[in-house]
C-alpha positions as CSV (number, residue, x, y, z in Angstrom):
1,X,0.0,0.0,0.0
2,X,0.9,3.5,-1.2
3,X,0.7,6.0,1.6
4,X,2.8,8.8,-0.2
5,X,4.5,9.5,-3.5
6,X,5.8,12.5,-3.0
7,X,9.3,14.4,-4.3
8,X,11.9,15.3,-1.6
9,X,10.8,19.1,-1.8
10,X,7.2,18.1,-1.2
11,X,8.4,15.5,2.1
12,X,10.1,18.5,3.6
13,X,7.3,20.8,3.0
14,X,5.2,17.7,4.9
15,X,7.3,18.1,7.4
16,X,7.0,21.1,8.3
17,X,3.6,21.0,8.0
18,X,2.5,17.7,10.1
19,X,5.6,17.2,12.3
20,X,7.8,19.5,13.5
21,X,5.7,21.0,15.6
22,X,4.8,17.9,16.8
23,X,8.5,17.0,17.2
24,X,9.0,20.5,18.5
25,X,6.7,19.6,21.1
26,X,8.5,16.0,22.2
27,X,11.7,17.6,22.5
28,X,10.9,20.9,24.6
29,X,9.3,18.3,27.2
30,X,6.9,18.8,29.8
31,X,6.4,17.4,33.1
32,X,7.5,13.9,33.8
33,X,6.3,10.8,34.9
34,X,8.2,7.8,36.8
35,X,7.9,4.4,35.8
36,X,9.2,1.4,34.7
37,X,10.2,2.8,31.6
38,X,12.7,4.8,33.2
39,X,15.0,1.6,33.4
40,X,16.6,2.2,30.3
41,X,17.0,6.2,30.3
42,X,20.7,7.2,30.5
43,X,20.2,10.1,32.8
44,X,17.7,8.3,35.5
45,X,21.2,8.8,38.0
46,X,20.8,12.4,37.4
47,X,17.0,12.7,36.6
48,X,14.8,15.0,39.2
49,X,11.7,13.4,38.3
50,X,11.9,10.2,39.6
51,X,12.3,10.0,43.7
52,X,16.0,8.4,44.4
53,X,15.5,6.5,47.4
54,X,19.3,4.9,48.4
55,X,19.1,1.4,50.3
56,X,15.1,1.4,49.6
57,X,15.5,-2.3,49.3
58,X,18.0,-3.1,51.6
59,X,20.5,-4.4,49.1
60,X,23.6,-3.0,50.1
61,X,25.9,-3.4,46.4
62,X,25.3,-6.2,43.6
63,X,28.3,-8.5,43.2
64,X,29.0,-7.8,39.7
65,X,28.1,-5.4,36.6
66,X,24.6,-6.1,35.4
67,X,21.8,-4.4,33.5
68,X,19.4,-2.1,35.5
69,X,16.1,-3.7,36.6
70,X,12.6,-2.9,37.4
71,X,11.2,-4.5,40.3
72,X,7.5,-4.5,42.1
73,X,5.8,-6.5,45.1
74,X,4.2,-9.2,42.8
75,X,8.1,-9.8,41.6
76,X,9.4,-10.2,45.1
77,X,6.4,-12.5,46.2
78,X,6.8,-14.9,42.6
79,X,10.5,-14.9,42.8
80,X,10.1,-16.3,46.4
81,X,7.5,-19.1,45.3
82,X,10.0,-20.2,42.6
83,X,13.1,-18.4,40.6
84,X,12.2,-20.0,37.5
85,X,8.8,-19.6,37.8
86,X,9.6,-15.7,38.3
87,X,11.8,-15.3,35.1
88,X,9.3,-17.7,33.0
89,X,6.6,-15.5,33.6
90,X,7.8,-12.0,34.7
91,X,11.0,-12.0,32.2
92,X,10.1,-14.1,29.6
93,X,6.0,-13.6,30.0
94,X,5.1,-17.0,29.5
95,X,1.5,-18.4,31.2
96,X,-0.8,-21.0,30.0
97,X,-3.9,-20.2,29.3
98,X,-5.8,-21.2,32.3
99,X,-9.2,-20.8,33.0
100,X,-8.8,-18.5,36.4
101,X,-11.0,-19.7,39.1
102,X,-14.1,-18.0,40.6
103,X,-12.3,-16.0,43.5
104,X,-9.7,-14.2,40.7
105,X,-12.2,-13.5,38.7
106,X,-14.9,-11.9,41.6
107,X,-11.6,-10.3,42.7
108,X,-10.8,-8.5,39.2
109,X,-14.4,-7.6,38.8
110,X,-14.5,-5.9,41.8
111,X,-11.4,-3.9,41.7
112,X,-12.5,-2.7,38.1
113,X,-15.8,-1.4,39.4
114,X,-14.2,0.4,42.1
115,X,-11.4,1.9,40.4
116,X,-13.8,3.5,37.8
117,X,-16.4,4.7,40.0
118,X,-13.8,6.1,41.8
119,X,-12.4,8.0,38.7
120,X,-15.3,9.4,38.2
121,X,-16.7,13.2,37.6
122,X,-18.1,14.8,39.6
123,X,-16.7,13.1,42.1
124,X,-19.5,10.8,44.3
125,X,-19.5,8.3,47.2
126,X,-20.0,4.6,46.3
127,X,-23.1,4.9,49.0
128,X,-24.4,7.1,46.1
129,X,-24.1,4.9,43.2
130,X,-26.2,2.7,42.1
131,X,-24.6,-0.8,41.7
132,X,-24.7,-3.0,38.6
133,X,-26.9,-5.4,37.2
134,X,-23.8,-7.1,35.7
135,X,-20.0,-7.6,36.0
136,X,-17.5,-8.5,32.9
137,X,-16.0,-12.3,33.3
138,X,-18.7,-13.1,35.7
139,X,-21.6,-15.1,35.2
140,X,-25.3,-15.1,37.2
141,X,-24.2,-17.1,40.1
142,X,-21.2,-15.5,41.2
143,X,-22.7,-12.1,40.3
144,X,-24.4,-11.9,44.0
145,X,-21.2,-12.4,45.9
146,X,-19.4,-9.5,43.8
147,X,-22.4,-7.5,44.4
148,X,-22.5,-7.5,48.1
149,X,-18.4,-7.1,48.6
150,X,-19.7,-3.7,46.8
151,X,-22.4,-3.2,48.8
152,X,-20.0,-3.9,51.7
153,X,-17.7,-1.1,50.7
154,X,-19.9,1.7,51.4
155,X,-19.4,1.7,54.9
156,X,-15.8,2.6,54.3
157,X,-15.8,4.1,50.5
158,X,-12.7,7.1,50.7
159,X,-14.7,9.3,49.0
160,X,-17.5,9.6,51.5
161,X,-17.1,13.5,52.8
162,X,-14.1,13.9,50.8
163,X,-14.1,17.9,49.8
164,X,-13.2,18.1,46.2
165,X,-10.0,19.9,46.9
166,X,-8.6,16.7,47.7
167,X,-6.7,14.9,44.7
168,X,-7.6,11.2,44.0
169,X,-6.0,8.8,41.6
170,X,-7.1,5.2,41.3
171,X,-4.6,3.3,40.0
172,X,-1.5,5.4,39.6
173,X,1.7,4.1,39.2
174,X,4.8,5.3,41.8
175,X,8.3,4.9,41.2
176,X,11.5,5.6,42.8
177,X,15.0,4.3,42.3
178,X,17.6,2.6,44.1
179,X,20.6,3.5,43.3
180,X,22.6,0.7,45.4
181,X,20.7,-1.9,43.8
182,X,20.2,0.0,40.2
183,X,16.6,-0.8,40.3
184,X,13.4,1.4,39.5
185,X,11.2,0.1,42.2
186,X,7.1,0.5,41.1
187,X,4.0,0.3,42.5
188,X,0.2,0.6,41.7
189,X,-1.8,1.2,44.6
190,X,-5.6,0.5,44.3
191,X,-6.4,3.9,45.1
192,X,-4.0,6.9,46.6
193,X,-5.9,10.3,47.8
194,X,-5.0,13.1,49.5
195,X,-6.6,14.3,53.5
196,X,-5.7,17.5,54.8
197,X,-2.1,17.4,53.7
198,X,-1.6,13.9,53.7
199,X,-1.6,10.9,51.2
200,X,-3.5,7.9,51.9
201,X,-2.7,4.3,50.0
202,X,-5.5,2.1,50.2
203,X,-5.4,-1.2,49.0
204,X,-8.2,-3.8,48.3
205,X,-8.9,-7.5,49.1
206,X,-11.4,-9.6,48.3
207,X,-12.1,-12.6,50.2
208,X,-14.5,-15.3,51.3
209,X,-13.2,-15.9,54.8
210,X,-12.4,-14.0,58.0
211,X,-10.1,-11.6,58.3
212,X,-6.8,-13.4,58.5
213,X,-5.2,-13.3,61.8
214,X,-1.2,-15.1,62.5
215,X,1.2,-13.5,60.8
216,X,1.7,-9.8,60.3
217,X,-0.2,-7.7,57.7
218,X,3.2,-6.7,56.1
219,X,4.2,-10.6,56.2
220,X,0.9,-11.5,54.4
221,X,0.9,-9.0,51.7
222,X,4.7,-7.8,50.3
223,X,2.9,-4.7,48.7
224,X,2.1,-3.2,52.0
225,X,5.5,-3.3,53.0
226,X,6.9,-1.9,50.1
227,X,4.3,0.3,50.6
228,X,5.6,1.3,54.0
229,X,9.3,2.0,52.8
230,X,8.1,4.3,49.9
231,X,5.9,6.5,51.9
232,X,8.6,6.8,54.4
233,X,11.2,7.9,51.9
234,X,8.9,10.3,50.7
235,X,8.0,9.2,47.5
236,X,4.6,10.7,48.1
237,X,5.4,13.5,50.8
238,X,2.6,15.5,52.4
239,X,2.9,15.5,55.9
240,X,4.3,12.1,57.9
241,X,1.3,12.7,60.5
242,X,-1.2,12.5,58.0
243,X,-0.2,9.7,55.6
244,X,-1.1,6.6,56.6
245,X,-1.4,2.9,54.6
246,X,-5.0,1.3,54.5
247,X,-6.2,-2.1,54.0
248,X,-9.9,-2.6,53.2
249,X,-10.8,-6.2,53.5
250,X,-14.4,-7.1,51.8
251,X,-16.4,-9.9,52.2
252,X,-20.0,-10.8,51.2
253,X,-21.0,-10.0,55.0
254,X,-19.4,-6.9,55.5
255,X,-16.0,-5.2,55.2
256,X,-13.0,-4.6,57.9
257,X,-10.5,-1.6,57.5
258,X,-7.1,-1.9,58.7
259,X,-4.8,1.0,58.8
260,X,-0.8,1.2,59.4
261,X,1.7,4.2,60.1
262,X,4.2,4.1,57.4
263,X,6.5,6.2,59.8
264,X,6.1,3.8,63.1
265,X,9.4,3.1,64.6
266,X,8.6,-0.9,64.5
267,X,6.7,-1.2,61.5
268,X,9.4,0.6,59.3
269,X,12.0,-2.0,60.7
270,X,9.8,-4.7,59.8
271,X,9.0,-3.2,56.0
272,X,12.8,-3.3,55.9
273,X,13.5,-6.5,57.4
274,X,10.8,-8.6,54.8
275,X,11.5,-6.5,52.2
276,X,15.3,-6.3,52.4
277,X,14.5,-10.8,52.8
278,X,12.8,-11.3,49.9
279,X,15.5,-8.7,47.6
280,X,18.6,-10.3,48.8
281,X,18.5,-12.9,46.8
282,X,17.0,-11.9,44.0
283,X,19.7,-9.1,43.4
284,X,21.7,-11.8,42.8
285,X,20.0,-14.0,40.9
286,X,21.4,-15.2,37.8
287,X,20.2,-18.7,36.8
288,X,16.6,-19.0,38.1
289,X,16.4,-22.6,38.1
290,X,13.2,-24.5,39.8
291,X,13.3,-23.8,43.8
292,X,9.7,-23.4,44.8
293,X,8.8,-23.0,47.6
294,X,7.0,-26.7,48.1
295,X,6.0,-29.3,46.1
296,X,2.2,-27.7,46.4
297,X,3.8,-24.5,44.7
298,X,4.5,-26.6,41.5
299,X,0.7,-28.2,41.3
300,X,-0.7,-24.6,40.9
301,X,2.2,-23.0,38.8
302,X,0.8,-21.8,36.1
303,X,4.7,-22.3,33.7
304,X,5.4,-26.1,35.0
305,X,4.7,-27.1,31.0
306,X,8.1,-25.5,30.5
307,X,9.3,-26.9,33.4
308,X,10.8,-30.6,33.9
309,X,11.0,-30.2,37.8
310,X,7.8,-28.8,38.0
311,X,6.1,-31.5,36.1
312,X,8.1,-34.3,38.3
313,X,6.7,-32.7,41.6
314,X,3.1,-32.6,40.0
315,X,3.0,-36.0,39.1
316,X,3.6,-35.2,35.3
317,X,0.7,-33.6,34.7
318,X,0.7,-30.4,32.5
């Protein structure tokens, strides 16, 4: 197909009329935005628009020369189930294509609802909104469970007496780099919003039991302490006595709020300590072979088709 014939007088005089101001545009910049795409930038060491936090995962030098990473909680959680599972489907991308079971889907469906309802302008309370008769991926029967963890979320929607001269942004992606570990650590909280000079990260989880009880919150869910050490190096700002970290937990009979000081003495030593756990060894990783975490890890491994150990320990099914 022929999208242009032209001479080369006529594809400068194009030019100038369709791109360079375009290109003009592109060059003279704007404001920036941190993510993982700053990996391969050249001038991320020097770059004010990305927050440099030194140390933020507790990797004190890498042992050799290697390429600059990105890195997030789900990577730190995988690459502690299994190595090669982490590089087959973080790296390399791979995943069969499973059929994801009821609870992953109810989950998904949820968090979609929320995170457009809370995008939305003028800005309303979820007590206000009327709730759908339908949710994508989900079919008639688990419709009703979805419907009343949304129900259940009106007793602690953020946006209930929020004055609109508070920002909110469902969904927006942080970033900050470590420069001992050369990494570009990101994060997508559920929803961050602003309260009298503070930001607040809430983060969503559906579930069908109890709210869990044992180990720690930041033990249970890596994003939460990751979340802890950002806030704390003031990825965010706003003032440290009005941030805060919350956990909504919903359930078809109601929904539990948990809430944790990103600047407490105790809990920052913990973020550090399980965070700073689950980096060590994967700043150092270089051959990701099979070492999950137990042989149950394998039967639910969603790569084990590309893996001979994993098929062994799941009695070669795949």
């Amino acid at each position: 197909m022929v999208y242009a014939d032209w001479t080369v007088e006529e594809a400068v005089r194009q030019f100038g009329l369709q791109a360079r101001g375009h290109m003009s545009r592109v060059v003279a910049g704007g404001t920036t935005r941190a993510g993982s795409d700053c990996v391969g930038c050249k001038g991320l060491r020097e770059c004010g628009g990305i927050p440099h936090a030194l140390g933020l995962l507790g990797v004190d030098g890498l042992p050799r020369s290697r390429k600059r990473r990105s890195l997030s909680a789900t990577d730190l959680r995988v690459f502690a189930t299994c190595p090669a599972r982490f590089h087959l489907t973080r790296v390399l991308n791979l995943k069969e294509g499973r059929v994801e079971n009821a609870a992953i889907r109810r989950g998904r469906a949820v968090d979609d609802w929320l995170n457009r309802r809370h995008a939305e302008r003028p800005r309303t309370s979820c007590r206000q909104a009327q709730l759908p008769t339908a949710l994508p991926g989900l079919d008639a029967e688990e419709l009703g469970p979805a419907l009343a963890m949304l129900r259940s979320h009106r007793a602690h929607c953020p946006l209930e007496g929020l004055p609109d001269t508070e920002e909110v942004r469902p969904q927006w992606r942080l970033a900050a780099y470590d420069a001992a570990a050369d990494t570009v650590v990101v994060a997508d909280p559920d929803l961050l919003f602003t309260d009298r000079g503070g930001w607040v990260w809430r983060e969503t989880k559906t579930t069908g039991r109890r709210t869990p009880t044992g180990a720690s919150l930041l033990e249970r869910y890596p994003q939460l302490a990751l979340a802890v050490l950002l806030m704390a190096t003031g990825v965010l700002g706003g003032k440290p006595v009005r941030c805060r970290i919350e956990l909504e937990f919903l359930r078809e009979d109601g929904s539990v709020l948990e809430e944790i000081d990103p600047f407490d003495a105790a809990t920052l030593a913990e973020a550090r300590r399980l965070v700073g756990a689950l980096a060590e060894h994967w700043a150092v990783e270089s051959e990701y072979r099979p070492r999950p975490v137990s042989p149950q890890a394998c039967g639910e491994c969603e790569v084990r088709r590309w893996c001979a150990h994993g098929r062994d320990e799941a009695g070669g099914t795949g």
